[in-house]
C-alpha positions in Angstrom: 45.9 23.9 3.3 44.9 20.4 2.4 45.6 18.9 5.7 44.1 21.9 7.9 40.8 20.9 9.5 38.7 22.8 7.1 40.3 20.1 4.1 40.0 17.1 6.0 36.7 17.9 7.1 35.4 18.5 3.5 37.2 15.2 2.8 35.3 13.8 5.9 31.6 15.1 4.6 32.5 13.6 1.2 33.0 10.5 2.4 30.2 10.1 4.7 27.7 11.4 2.1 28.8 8.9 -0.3 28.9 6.0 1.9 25.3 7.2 3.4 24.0 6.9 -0.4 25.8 3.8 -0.6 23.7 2.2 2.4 20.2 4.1 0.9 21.0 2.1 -2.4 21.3 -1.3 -0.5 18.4 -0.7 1.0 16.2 0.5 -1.1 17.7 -2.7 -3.4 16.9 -5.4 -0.9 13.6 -3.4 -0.1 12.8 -4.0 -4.2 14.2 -7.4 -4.0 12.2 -8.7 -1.1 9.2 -7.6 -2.9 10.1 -9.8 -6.0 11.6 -12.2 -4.5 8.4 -13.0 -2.4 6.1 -12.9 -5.4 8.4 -15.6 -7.1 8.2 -17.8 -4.2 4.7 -17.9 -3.4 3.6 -20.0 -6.5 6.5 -22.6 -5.9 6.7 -24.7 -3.1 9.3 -22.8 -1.2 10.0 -23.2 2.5 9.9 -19.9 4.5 13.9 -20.6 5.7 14.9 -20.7 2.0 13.5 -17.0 1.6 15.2 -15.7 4.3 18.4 -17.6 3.2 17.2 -16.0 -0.3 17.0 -12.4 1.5 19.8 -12.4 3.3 22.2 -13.6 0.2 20.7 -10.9 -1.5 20.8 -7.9 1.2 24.9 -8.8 1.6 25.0 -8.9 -2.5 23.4 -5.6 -2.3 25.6 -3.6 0.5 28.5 -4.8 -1.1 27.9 -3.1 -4.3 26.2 0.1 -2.3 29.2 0.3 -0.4 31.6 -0.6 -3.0 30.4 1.5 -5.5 30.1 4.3 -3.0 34.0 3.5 -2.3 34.8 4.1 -5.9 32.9 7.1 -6.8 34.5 9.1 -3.3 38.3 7.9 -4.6 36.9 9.4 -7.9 35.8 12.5 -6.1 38.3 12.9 -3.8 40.8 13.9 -6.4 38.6 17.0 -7.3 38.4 18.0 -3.9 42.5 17.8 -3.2 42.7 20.1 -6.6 40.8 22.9 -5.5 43.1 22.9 -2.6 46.5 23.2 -5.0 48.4 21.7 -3.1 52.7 20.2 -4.3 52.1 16.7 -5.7 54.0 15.2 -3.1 51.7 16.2 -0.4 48.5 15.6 -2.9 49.8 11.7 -3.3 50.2 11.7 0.1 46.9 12.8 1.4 44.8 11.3 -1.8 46.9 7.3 -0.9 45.9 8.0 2.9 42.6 9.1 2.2 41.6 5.9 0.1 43.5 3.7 2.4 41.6 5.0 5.4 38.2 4.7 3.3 39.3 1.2 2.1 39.3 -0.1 5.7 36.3 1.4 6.9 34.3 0.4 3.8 35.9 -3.5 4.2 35.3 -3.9 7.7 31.6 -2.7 7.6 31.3 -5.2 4.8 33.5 -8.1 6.7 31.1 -7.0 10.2 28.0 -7.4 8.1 29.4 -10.8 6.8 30.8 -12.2 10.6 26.9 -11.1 11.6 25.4 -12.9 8.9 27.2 -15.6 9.5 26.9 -16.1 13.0 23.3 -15.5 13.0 23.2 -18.1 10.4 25.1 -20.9 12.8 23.0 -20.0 15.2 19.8 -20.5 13.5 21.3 -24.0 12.2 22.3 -24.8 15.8 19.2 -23.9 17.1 17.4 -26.0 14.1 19.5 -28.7 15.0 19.3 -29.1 19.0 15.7 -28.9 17.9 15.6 -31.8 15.9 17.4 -33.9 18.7 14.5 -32.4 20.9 12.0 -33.9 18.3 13.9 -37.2 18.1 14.0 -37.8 22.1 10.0 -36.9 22.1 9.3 -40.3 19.5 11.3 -42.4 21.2 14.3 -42.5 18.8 17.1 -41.9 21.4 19.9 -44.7 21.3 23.3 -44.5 20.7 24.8 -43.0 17.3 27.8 -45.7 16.2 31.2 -44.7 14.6 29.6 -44.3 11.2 26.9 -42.2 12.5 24.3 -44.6 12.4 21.7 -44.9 15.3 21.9 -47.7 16.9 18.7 -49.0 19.5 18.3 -48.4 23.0 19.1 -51.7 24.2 21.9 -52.9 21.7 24.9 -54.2 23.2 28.1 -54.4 21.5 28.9 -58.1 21.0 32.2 -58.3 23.2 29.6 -57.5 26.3 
């Protein structure tokens, strides 16, 4: 029957192959785009961090509609694989609205995992940037104080109540 282990499993494959070619679209995508996008940047004058801000934009852009697409070709799919079975509509419904829940969720937290790590990698390269800069600041004698308005205020400024 459809839900024997011989079913689910060919449910299973299905899904994996499609969300494989999903991920081989993505990156063969950001593989082409990196290409390109690197020949448009070399004749401007484009900083090195706005191509990888560039890149990564692109590489999310580009799982999402891998992944996506993949998503929507299985549900397609997935009907003709419940038929062969011939199964009572009540349990086809039933196993074709579980099936494409349980794909749903897989395919949106790969995509929502992918974002978090692109995002946190992202804070952390701006955090990183910015202790940097304080670093580079200290080393030319800026230091001081920053004031309530976030102005910098020098090293031997009193406030005039003192």
């Amino acid at each position: 029957g459809l839900f024997s282990e011989v079913g689910v499993g060919e449910v299973t494959d299905s899904f994996w192959e499609y969300f494989a070619s999903g991920k081989r679209f993505a990156k063969r995508q950001s593989w082409w785009d990196a290409i390109f996008i690197g020949f448009r940047s070399m004749g401007r004058d484009e900083h090195f961090s706005e191509y990888v801000l560039r890149m990564l934009m692109q590489v999310l852009i580009n799982f999402s509609m891998g992944l996506l697409m993949a998503l929507v070709i299985f549900i397609f799919g997935l009907w003709n694989i419940i038929q062969t079975y011939q199964p009572n509509p009540i349990t086809a419904l039933v196993f074709f609205v579980t099936a494409v829940c349980a794909a749903f969720a897989f395919v949106s937290t790969y995509l929502l995992t992918l974002y978090g790590a692109a995002a946190g990698g992202l804070y952390g390269m701006v955090k990183m940037a910015e202790s940097s800069g304080r670093l580079e600041n200290g080393r030319r004698g800026g230091g001081g104080r920053i004031n309530a308005q976030g102005y910098r205020m020098p090293r031997n400024h009193r406030p005039h109540y003192q």
